[in-house]
N, CA, C and O atoms as CSV, one atom per row, in Angstrom:
chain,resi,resn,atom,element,x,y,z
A,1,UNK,N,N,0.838,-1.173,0.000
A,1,UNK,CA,C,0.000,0.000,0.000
A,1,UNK,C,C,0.888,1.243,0.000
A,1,UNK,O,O,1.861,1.274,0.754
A,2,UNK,N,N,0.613,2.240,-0.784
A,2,UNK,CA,C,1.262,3.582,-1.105
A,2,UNK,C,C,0.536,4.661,0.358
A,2,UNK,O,O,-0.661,4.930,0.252
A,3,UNK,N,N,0.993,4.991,1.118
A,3,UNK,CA,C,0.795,5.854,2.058
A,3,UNK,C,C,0.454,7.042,1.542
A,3,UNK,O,O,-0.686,7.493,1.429
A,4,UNK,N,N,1.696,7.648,1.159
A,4,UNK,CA,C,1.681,8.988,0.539
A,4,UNK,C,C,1.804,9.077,-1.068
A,4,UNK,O,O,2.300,8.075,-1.582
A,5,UNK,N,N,1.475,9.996,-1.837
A,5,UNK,CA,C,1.961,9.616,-2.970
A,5,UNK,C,C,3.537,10.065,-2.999
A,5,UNK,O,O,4.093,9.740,-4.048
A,6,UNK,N,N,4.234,10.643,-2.198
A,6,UNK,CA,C,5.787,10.826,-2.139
A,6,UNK,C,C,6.531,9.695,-2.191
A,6,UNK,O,O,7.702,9.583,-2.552
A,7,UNK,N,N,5.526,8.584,-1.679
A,7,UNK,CA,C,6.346,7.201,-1.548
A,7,UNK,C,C,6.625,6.304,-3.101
A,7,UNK,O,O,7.518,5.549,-3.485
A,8,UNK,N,N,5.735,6.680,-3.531
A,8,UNK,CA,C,5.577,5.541,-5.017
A,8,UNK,C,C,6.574,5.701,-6.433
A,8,UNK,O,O,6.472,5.116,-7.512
A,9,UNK,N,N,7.780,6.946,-5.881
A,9,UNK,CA,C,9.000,6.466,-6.748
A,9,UNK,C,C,9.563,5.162,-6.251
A,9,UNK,O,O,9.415,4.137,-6.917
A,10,UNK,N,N,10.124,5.164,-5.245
A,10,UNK,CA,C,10.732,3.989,-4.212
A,10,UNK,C,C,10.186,2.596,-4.366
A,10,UNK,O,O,10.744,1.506,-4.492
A,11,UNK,N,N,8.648,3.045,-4.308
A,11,UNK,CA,C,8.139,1.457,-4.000
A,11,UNK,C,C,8.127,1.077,-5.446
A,11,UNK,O,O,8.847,0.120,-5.733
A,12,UNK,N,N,7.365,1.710,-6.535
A,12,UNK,CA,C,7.424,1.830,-8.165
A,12,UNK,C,C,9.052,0.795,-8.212
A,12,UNK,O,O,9.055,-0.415,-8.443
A,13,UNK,N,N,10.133,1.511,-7.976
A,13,UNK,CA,C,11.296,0.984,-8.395
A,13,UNK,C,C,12.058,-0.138,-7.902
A,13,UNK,O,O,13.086,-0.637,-8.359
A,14,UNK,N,N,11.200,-0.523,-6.636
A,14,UNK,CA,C,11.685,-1.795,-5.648
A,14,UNK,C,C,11.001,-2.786,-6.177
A,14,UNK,O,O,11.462,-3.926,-6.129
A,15,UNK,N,N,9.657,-2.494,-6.833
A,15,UNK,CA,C,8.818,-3.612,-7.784
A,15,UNK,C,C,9.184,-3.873,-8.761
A,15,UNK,O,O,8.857,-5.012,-9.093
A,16,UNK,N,N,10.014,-3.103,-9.785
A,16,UNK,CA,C,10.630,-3.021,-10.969
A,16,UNK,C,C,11.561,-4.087,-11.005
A,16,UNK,O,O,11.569,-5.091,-11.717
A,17,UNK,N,N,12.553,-3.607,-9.889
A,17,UNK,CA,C,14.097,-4.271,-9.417
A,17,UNK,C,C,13.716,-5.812,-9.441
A,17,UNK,O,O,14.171,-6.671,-10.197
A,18,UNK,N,N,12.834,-5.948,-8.500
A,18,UNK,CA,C,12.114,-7.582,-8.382
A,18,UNK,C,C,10.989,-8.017,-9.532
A,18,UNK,O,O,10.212,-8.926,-9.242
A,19,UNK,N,N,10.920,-7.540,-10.499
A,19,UNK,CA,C,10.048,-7.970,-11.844
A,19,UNK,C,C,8.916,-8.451,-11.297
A,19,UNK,O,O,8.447,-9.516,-11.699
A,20,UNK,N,N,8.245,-7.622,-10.165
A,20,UNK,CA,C,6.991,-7.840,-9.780
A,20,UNK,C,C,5.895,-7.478,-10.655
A,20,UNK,O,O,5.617,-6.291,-10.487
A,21,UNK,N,N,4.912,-8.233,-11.824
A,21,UNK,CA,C,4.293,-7.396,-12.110
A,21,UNK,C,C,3.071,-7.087,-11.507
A,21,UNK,O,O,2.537,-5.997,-11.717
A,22,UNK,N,N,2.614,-7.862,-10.840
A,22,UNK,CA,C,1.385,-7.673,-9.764
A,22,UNK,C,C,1.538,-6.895,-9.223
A,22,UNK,O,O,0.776,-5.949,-9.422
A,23,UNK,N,N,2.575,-6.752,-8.212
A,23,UNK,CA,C,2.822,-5.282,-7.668
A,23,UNK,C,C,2.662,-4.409,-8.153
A,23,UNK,O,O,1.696,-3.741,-7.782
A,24,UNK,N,N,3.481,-3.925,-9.219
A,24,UNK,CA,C,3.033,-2.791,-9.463
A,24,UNK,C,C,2.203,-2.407,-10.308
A,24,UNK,O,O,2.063,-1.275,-10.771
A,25,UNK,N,N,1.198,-4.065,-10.694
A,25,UNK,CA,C,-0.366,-3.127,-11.212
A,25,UNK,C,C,-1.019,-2.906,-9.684
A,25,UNK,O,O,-2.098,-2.326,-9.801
A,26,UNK,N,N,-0.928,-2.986,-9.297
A,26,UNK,CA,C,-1.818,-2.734,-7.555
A,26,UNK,C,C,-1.448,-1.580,-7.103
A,26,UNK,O,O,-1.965,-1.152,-6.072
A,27,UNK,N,N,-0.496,-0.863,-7.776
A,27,UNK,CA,C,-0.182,0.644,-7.117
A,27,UNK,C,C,-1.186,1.288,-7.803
A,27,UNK,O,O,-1.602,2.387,-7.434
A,28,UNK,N,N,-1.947,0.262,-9.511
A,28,UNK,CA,C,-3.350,1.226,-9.855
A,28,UNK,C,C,-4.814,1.125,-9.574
A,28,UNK,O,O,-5.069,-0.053,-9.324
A,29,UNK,N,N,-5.541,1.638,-9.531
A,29,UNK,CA,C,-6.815,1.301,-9.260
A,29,UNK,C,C,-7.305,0.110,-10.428
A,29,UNK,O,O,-6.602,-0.262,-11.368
A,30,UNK,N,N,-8.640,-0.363,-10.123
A,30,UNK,CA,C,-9.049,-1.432,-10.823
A,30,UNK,C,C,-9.132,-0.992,-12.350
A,30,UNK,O,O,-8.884,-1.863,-13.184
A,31,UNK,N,N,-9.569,0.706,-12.926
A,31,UNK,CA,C,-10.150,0.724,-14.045
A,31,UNK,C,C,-8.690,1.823,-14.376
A,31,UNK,O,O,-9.177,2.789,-14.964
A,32,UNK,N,N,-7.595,1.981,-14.275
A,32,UNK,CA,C,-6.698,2.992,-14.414
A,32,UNK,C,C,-6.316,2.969,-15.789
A,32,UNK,O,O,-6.253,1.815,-16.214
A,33,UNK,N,N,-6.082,3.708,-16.495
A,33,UNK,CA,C,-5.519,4.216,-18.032
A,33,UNK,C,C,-4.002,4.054,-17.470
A,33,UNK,O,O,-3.640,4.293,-16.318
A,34,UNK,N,N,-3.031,3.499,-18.771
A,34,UNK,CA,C,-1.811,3.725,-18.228
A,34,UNK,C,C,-1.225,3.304,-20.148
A,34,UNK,O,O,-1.823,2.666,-21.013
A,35,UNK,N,N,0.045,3.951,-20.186
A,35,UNK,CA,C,0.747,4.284,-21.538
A,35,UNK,C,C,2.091,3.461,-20.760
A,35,UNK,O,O,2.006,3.480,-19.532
A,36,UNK,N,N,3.254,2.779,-21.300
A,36,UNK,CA,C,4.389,1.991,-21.417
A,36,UNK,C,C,4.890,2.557,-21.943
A,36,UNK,O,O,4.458,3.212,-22.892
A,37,UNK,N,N,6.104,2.532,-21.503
A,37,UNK,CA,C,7.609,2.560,-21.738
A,37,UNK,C,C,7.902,2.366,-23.677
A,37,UNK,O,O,8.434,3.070,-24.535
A,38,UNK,N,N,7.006,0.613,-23.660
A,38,UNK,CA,C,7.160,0.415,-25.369
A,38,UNK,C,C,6.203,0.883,-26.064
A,38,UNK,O,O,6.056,0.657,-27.265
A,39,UNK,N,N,5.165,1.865,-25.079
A,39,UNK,CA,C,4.004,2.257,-26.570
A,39,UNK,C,C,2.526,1.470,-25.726
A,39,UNK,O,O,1.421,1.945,-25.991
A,40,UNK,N,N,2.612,0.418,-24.853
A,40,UNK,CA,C,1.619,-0.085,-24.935
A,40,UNK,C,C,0.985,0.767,-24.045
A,40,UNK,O,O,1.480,1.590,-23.275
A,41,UNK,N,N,-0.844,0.296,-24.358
A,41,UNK,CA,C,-1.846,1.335,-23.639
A,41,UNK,C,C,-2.735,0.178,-22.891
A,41,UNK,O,O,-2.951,-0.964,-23.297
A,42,UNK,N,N,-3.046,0.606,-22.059
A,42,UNK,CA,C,-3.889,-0.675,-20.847
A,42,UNK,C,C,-5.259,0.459,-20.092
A,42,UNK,O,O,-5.235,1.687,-20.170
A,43,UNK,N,N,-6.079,-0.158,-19.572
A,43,UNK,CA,C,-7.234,0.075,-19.281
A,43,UNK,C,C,-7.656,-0.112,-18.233
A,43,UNK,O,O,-8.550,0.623,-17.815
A,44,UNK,N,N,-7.168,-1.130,-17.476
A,44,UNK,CA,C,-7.932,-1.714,-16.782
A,44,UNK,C,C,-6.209,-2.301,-15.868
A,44,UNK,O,O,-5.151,-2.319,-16.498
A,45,UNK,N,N,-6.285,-2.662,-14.565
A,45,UNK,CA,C,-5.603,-3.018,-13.326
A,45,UNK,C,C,-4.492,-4.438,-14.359
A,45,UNK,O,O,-3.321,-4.560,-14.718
A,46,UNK,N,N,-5.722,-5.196,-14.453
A,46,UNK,CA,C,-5.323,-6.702,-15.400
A,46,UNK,C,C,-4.215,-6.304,-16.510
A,46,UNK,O,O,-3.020,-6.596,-16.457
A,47,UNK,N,N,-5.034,-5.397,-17.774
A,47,UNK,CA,C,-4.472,-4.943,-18.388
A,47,UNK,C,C,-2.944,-4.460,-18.282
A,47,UNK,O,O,-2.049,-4.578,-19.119
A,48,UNK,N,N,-2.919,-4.033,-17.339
A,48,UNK,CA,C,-1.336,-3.210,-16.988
A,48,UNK,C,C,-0.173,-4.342,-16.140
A,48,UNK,O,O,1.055,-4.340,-16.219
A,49,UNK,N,N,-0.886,-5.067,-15.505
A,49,UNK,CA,C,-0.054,-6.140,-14.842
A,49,UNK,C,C,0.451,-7.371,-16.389
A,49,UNK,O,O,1.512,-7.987,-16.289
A,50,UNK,N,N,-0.321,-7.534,-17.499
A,50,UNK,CA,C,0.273,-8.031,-18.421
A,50,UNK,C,C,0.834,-7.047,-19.513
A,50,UNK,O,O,0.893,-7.412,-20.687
A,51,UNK,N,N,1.210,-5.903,-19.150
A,51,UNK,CA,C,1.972,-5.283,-19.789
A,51,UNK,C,C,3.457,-5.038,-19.395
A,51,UNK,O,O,4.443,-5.110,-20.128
A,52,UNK,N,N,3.391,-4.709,-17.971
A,52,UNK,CA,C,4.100,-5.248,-16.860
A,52,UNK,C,C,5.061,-6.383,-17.176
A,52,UNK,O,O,6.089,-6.122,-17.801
A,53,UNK,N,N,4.838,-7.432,-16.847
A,53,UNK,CA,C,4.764,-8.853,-17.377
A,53,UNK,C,C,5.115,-9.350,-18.426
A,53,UNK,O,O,5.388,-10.548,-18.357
A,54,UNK,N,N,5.229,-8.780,-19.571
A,54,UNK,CA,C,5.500,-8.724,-21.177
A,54,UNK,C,C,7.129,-7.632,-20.976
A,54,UNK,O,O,8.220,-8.154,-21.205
A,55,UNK,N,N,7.077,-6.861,-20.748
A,55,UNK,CA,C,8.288,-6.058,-20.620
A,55,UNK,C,C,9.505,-6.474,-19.780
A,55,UNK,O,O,10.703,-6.544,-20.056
A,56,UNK,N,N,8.723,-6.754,-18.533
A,56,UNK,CA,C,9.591,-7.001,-17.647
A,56,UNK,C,C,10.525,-8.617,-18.043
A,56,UNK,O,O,11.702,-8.823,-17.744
A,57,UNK,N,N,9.771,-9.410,-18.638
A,57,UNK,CA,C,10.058,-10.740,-19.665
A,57,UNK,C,C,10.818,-10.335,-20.883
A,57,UNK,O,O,11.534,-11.070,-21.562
A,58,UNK,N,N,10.575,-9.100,-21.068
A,58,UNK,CA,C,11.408,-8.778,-22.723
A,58,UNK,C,C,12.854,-7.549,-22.806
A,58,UNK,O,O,14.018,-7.492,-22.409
A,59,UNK,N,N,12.020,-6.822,-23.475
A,59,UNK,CA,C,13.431,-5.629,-23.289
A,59,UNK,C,C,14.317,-5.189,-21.989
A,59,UNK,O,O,15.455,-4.748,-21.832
A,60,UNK,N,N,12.644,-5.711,-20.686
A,60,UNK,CA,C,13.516,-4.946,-19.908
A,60,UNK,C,C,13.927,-5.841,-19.094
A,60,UNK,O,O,14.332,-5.366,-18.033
A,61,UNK,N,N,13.989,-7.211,-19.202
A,61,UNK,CA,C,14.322,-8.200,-18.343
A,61,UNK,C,C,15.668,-7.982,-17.426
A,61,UNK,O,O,15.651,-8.391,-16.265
A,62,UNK,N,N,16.705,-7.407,-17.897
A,62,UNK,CA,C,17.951,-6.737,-16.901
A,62,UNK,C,C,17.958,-5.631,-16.735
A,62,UNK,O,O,19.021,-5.047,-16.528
A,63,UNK,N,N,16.736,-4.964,-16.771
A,63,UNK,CA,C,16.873,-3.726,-16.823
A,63,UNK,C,C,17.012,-3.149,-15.245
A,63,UNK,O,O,16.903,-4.064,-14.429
A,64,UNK,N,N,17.224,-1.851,-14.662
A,64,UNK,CA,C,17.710,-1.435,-13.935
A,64,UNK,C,C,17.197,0.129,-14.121
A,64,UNK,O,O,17.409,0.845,-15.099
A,65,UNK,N,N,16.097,0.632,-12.319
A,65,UNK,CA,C,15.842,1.668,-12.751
A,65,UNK,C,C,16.576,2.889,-11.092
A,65,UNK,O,O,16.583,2.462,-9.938
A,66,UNK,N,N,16.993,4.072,-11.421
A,66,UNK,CA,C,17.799,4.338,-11.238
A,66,UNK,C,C,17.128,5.734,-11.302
A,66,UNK,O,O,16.986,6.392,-12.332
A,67,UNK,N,N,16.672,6.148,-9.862
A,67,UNK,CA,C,15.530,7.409,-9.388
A,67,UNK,C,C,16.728,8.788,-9.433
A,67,UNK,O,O,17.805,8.917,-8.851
A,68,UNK,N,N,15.875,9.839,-10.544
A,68,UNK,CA,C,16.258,10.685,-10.330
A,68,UNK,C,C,15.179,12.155,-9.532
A,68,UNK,O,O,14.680,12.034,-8.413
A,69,UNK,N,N,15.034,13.291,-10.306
A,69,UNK,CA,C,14.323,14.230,-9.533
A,69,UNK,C,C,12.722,13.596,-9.402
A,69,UNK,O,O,12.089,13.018,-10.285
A,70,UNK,N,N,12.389,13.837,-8.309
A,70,UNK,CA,C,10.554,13.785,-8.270
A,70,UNK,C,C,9.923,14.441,-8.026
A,70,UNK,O,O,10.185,14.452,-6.823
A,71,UNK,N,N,9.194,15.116,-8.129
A,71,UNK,CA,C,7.906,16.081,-8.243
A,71,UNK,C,C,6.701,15.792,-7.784
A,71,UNK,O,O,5.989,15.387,-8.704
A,72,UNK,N,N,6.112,15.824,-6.672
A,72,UNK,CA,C,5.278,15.731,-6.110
A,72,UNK,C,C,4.083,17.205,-5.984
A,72,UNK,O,O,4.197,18.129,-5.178
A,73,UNK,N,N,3.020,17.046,-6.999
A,73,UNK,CA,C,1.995,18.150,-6.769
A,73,UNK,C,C,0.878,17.949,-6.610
A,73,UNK,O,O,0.137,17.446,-7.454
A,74,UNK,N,N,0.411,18.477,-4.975
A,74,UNK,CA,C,-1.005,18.042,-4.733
A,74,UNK,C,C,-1.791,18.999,-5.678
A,74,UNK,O,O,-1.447,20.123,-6.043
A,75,UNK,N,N,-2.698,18.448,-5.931
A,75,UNK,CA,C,-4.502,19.257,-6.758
A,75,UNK,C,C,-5.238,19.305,-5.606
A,75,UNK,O,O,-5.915,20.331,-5.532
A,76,UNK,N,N,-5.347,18.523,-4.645
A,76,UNK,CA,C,-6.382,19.030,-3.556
A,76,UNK,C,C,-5.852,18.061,-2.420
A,76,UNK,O,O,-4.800,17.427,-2.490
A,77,UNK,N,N,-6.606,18.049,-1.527
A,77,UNK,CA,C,-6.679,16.646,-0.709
A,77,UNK,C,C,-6.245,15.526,-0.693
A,77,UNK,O,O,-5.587,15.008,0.209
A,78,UNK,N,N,-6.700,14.894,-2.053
A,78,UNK,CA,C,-7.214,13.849,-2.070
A,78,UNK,C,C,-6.364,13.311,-3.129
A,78,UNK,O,O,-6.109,12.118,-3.293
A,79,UNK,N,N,-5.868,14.475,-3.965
A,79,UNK,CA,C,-5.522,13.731,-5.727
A,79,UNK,C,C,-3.892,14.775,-5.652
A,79,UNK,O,O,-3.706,15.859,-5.100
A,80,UNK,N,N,-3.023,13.984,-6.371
A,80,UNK,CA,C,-2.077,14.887,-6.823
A,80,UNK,C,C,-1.479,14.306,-7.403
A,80,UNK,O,O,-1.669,13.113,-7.167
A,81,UNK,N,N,-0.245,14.620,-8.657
A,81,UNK,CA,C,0.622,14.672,-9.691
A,81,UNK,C,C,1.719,14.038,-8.710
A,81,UNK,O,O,1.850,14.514,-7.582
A,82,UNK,N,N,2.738,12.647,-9.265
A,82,UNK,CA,C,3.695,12.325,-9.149
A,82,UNK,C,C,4.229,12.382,-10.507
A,82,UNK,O,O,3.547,11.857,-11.387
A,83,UNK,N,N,5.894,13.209,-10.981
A,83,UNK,CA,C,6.492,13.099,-11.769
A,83,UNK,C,C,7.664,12.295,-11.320
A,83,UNK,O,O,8.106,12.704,-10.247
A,84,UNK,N,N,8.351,11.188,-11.862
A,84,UNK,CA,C,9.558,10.806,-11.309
A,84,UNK,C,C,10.565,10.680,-12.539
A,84,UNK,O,O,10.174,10.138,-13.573
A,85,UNK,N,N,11.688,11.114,-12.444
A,85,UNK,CA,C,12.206,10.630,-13.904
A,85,UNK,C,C,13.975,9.655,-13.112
A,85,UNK,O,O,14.879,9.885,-12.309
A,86,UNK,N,N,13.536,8.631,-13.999
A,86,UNK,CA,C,14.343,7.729,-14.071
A,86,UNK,C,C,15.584,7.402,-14.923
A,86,UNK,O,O,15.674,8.298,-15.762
A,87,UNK,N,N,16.350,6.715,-15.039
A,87,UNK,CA,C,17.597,6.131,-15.738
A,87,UNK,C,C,17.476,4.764,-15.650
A,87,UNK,O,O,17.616,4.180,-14.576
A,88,UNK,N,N,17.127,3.976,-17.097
A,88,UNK,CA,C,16.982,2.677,-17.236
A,88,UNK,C,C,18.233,2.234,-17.752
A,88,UNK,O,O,18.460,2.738,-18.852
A,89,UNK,N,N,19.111,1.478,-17.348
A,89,UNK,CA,C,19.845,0.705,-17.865
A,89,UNK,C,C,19.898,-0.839,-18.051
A,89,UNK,O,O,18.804,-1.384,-17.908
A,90,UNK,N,N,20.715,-1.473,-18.277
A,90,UNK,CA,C,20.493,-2.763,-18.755
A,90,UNK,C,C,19.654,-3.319,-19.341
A,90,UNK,O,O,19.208,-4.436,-19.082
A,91,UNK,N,N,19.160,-2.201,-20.691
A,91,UNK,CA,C,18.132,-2.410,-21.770
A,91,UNK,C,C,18.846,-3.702,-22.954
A,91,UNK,O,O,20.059,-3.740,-23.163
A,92,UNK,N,N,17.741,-4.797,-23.709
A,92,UNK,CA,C,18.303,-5.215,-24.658
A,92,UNK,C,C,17.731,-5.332,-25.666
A,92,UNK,O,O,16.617,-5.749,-25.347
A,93,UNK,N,N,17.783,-5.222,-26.780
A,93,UNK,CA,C,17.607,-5.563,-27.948
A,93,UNK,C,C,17.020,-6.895,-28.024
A,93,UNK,O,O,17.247,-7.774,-27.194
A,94,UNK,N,N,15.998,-7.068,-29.390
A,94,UNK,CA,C,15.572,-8.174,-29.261
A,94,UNK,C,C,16.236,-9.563,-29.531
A,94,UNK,O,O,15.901,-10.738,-29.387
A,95,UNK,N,N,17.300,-8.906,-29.977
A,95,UNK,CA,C,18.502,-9.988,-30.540
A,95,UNK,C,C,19.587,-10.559,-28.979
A,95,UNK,O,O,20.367,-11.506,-28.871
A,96,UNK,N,N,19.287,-9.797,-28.267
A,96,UNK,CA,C,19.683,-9.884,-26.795
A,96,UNK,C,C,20.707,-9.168,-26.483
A,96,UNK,O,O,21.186,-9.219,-25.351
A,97,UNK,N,N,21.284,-8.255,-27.605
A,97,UNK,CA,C,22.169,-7.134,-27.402
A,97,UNK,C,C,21.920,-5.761,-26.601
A,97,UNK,O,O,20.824,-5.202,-26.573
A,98,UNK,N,N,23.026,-5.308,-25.979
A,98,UNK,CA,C,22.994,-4.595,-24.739
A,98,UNK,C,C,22.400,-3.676,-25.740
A,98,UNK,O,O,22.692,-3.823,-26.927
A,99,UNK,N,N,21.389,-2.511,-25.262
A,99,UNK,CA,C,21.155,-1.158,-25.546
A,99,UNK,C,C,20.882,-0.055,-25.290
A,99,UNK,O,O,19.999,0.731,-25.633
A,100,UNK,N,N,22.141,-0.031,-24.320
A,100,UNK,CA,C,22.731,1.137,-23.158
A,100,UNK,C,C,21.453,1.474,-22.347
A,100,UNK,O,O,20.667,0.637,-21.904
A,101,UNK,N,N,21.362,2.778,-22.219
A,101,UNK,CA,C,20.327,2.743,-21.171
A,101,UNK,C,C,19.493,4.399,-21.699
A,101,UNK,O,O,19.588,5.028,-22.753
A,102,UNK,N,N,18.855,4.619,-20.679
A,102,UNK,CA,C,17.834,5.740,-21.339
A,102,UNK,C,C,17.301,6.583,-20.030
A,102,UNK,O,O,17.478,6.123,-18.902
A,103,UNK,N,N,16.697,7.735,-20.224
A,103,UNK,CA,C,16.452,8.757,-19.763
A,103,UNK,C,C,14.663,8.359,-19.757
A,103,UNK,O,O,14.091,8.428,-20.844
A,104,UNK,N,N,13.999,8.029,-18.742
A,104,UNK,CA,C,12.365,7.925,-18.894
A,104,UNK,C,C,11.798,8.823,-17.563
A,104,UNK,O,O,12.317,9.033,-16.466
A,105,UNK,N,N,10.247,9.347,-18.263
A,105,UNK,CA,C,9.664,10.344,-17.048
A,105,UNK,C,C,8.373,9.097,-16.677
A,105,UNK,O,O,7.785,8.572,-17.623
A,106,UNK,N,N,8.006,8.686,-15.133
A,106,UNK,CA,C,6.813,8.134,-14.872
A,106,UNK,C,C,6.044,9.067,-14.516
A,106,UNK,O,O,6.364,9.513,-13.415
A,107,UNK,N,N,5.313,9.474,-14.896
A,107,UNK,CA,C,4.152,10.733,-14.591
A,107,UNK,C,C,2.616,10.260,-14.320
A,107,UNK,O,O,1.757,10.333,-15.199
A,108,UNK,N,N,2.377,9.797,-13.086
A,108,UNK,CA,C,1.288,9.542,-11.868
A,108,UNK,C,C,0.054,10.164,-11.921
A,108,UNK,O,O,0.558,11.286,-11.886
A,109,UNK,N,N,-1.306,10.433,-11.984
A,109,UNK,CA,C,-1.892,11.346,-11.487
A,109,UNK,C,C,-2.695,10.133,-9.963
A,109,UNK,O,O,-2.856,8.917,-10.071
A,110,UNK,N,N,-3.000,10.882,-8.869
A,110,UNK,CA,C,-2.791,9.597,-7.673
A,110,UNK,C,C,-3.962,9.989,-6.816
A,110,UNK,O,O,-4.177,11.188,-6.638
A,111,UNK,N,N,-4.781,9.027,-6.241
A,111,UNK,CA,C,-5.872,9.600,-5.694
A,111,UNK,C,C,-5.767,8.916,-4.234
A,111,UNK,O,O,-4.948,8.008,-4.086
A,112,UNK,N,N,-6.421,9.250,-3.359
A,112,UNK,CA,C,-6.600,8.492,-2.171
A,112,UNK,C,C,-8.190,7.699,-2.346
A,112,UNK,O,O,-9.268,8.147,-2.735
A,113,UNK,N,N,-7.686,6.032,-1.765
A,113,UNK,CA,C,-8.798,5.390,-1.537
A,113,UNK,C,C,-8.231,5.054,-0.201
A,113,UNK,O,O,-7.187,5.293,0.405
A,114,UNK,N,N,-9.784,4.143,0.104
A,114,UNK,CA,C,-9.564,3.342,1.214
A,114,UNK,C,C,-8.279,2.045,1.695
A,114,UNK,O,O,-7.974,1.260,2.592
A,115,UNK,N,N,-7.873,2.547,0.349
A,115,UNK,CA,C,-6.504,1.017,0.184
A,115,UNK,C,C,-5.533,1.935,-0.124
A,115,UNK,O,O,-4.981,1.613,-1.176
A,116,UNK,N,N,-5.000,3.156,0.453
A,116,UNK,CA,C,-3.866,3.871,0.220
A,116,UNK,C,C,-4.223,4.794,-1.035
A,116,UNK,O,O,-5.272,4.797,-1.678
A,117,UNK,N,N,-2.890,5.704,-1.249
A,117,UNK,CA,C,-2.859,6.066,-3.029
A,117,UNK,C,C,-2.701,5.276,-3.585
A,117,UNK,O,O,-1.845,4.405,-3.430
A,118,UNK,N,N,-3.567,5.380,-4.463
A,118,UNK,CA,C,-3.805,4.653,-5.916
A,118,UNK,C,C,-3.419,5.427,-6.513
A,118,UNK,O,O,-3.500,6.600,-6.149
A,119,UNK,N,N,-2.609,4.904,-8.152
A,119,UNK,CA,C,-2.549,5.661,-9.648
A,119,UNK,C,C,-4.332,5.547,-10.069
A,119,UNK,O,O,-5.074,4.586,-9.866
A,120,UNK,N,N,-4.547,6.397,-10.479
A,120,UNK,CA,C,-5.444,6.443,-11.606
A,120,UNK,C,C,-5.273,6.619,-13.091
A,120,UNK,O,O,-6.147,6.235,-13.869
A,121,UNK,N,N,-4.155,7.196,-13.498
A,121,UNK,CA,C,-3.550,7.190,-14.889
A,121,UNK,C,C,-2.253,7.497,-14.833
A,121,UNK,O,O,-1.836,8.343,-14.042
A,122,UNK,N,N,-1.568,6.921,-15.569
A,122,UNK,CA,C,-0.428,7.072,-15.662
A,122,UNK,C,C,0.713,7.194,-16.856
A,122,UNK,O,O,0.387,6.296,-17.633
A,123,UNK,N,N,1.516,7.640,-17.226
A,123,UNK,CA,C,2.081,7.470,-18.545
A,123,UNK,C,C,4.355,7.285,-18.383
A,123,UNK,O,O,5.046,8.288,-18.203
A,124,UNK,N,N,4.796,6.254,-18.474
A,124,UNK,CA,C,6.029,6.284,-18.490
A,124,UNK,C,C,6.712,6.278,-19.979
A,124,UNK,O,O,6.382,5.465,-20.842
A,125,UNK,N,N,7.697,7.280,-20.165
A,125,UNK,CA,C,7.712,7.847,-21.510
A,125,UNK,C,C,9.762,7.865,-21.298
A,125,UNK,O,O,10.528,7.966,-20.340
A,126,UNK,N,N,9.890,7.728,-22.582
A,126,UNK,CA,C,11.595,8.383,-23.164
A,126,UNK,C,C,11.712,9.573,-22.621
A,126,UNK,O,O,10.697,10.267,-22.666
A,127,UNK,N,N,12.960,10.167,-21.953
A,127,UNK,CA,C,13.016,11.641,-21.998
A,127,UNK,C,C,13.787,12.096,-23.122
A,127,UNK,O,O,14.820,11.572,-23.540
A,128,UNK,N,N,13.140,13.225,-23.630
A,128,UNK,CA,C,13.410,13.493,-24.604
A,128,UNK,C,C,14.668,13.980,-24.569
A,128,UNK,O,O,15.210,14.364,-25.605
């Protein structure tokens, strides 16, 4: 469970480290919108844990994520903006060749339920 949303770079990247993908579809709510790293788009909690799951099995199977600035902005109470931007390394090619590493932003929008912060949408992207 996400306490604060200040917490969910840390926990986000301790789930990563351990190729949890359950975990970290459970940091979203049941019906959450969410955009990937490779492009993919998910809908739904399920949805994102086999996207999760597919990545974490493929390109990013050694991958390695590596917290840089975070940005934390409440909207009210209840809801606020997590930006975290990361450094992925130990990316590979589908041929299984190394392909250095990369600059990505996870950008949160996070609500409070009765089960902690939840994501409600989310988008992890290349930095440009």
């Amino acid at each position: 469970m996400i306490d604060s949303p200040s917490d969910l770079p840390r926990a986000f990247a301790l789930a990563w480290g351990a190729r949890d993908a359950l975990t970290l579809a459970e940091f979203f709510v049941e019906d959450a919108d969410f955009i990937s790293l490779t492009g993919g788009v998910a809908e739904s909690r399920k949805q994102i844990e086999e996207i999760f799951a597919g990545e974490l099995a493929g390109a990013f199977a050694r991958a390695r994520l590596v917290t840089g600035k975070t940005r934390v902005r409440p909207l009210g109470k209840h809801v606020a903006v997590v930006t975290q931007r990361f450094v992925l390394s130990g990316l590979v090619h589908a041929d299984g060749a190394d392909a250095g590493r990369i600059g990505a932003v996870f950008a949160a929008t996070m609500a409070q339920t009765n089960n902690g912060w939840r994501i409600v949408s989310a988008q992890f992207v290349v930095e440009p």
